[in-house]
C-alpha positions in Angstrom: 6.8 -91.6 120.3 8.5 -94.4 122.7 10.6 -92.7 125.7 14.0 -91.8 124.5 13.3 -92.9 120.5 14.2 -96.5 121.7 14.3 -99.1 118.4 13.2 -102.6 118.4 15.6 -105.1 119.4 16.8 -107.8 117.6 18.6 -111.2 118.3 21.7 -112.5 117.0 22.8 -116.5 117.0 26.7 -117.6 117.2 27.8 -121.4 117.2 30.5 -123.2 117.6 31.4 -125.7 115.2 31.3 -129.6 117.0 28.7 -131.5 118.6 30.6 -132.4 121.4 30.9 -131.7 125.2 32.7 -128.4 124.7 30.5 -126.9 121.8 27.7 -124.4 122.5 25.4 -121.9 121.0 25.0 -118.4 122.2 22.0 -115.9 121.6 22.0 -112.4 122.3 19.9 -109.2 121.8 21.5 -106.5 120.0 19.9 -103.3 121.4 19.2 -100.6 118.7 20.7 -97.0 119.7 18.3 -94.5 121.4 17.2 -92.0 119.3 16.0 -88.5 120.3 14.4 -85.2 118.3 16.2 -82.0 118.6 14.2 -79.0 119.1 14.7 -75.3 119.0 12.0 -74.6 122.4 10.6 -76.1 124.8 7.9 -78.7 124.2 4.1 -78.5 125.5 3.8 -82.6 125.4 7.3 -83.9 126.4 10.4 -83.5 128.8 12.5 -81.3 127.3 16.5 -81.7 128.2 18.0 -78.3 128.1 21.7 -78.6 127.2 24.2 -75.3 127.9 27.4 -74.7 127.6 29.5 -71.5 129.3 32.7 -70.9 131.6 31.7 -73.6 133.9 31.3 -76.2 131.1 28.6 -77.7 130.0 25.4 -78.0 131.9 21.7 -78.9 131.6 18.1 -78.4 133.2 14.7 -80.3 132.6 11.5 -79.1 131.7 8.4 -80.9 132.6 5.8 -78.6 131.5 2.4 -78.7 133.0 0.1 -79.9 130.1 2.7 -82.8 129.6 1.4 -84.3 133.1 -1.9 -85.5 132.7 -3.3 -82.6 135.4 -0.7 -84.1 137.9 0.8 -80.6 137.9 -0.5 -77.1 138.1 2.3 -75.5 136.3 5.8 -76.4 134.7 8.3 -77.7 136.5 12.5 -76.5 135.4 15.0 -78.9 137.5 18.1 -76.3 138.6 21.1 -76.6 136.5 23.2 -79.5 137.0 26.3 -81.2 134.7 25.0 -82.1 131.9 25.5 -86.3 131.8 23.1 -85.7 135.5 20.5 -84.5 133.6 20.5 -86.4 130.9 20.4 -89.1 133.3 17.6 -87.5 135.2 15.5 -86.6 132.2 15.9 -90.3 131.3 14.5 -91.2 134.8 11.9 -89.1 134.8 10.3 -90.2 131.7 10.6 -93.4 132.1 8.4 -92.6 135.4 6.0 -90.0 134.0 5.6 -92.3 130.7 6.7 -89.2 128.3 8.8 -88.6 125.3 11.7 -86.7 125.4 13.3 -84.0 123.1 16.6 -81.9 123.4 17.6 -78.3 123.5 21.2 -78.2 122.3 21.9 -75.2 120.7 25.6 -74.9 122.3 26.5 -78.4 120.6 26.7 -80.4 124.4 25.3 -83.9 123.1 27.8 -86.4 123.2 27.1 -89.4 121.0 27.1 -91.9 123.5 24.2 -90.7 125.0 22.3 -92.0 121.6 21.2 -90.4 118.1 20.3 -86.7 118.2 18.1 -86.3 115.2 16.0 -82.7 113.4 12.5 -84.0 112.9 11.6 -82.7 108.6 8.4 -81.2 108.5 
């Protein structure tokens, strides 16, 4: 699994009609949305976001659980609770450093689309 689901990119051509001075072509990449699996519990082999929701509002917390790190850690590691865009952010930083996967916790309903595709795996 690629960190945070990410898709292949692909590239996109416009042009301008002419041949002249003012005409031009321009290519772009169109970046495919992020994609993550929703789980029900923590993971043993990826960062798990933890979303929450309660009178304060949403939060979130990350898990990096020991036998995710390669033997760099002797025993999980569970960020404190923070607003929930700062850990999303943070889980995205931190798998992008540890090289690991991420899946989500939501059972309160906290993911906002922007953040990507939230997806149930099918067994």
């Amino acid at each position: 699994m690629s960190i945070g689901g990410e898709q292949p990119r692909s590239r996109s051509t416009l042009s301008l009609d002419g041949d002249g001075p003012n005409s031009f072509s321009l290519q772009c990449k169109i970046m495919a949305r992020n994609r993550f699996e929703q789980v029900s519990e923590i993971q043993p082999d990826a960062i798990t976001l933890v979303l929450r929701c309660d009178n304060a509002g949403a939060s979130g917390s990350i898990v990096l659980p020991a036998a995710a790190s390669g033997g760099r850690l002797s025993s999980d590691q569970v960020s404190a609770h923070m607003p929930a865009q700062d850990a999303f952010r943070g889980a995205i930083r931190l798998a992008n450093d540890m090289k690991l996967a991420i899946v989500v916790c939501d059972p309160d309903g906290v993911w906002k689309p922007e953040w990507g595709d939230l997806y149930q795996a099918i067994d």
